[in-house]
C-alpha positions in Angstrom: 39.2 135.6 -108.6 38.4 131.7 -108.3 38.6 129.8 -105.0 41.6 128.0 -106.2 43.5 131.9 -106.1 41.8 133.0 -103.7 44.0 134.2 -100.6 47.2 133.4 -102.9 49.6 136.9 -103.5 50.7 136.8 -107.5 51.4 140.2 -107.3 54.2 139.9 -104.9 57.5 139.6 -105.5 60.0 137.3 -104.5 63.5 135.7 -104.5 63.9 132.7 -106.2 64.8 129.9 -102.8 68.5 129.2 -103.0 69.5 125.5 -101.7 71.9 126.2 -99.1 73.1 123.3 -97.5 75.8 123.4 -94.6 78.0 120.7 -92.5 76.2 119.8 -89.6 78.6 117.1 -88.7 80.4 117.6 -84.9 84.6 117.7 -85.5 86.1 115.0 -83.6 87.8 116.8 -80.2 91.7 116.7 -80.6 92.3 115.9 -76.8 91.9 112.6 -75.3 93.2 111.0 -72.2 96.6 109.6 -72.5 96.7 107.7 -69.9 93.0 106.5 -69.0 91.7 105.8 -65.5 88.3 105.5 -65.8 86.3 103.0 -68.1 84.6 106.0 -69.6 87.8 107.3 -70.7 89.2 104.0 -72.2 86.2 103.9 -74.4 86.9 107.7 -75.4 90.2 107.2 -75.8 89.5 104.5 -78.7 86.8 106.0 -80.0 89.0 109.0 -81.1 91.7 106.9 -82.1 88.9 104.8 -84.6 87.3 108.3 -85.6 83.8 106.7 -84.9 81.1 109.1 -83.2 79.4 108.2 -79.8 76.7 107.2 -81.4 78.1 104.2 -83.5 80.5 103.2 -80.2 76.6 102.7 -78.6 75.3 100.5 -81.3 79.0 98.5 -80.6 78.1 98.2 -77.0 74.1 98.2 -77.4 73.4 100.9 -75.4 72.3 104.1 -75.9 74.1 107.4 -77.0 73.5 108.8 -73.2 75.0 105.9 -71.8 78.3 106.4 -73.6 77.9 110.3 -72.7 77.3 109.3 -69.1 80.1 107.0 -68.8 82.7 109.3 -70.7 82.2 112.3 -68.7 82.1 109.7 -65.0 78.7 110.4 -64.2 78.2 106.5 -63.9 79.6 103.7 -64.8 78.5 100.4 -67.0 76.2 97.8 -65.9 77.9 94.5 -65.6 76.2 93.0 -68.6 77.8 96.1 -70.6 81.3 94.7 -69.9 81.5 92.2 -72.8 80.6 94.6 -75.3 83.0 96.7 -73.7 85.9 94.2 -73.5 85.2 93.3 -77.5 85.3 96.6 -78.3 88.5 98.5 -76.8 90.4 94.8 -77.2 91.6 94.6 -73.8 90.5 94.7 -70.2 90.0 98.2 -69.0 90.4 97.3 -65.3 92.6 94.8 -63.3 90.9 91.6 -62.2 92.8 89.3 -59.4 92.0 86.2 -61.0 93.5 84.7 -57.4 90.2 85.1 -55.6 86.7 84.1 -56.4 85.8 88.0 -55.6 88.4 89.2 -58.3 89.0 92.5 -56.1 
């Protein structure tokens, strides 16, 4: 035996490898909020309807996938800078703004 075989077990035998390859893709839920209340469930709400995974709404807004998880599920809500990218991307205002007072409340 040469070092190049040595430790190496020819006489073993073995199963040729098979290539098995499965979906890993997640399946889009089938529930979302009719009618929305929070922002995180305006940006769910569209997301489903565009059939685009959190991870692509994120690079929409330019934040990160936990951000989107965070805000969906109402553990916090969006920075203010977050709100044009938020606008742009559901294509409306997801809160009601007084425009009557400097405050907007």
């Amino acid at each position: 035996m040469n070092k190049a075989t040595q430790g190496c077990h020819f006489d073993i035998p073995a199963l040729p490898c098979l290539r098995f390859e499965s979906e890993t893709g997640k399946t889009m839920p089938t529930f979302f909020p009719e009618n929305p209340v929070s922002i995180g469930d305006h940006i769910k709400k569209k997301r489903m309807e565009l059939k685009l995974l959190q991870r692509e709404v994120a690079s929409i807004c330019g934040v990160t996938e936990d951000c989107i998880t965070n805000w969906k599920k109402n553990r916090n809500t969006p920075q203010i800078q977050c709100f044009p990218n938020i606008i742009n991307f559901l294509g409306y205002m997801p809160f009601y703004v007084d425009l009557t007072t400097l405050s907007g409340s």
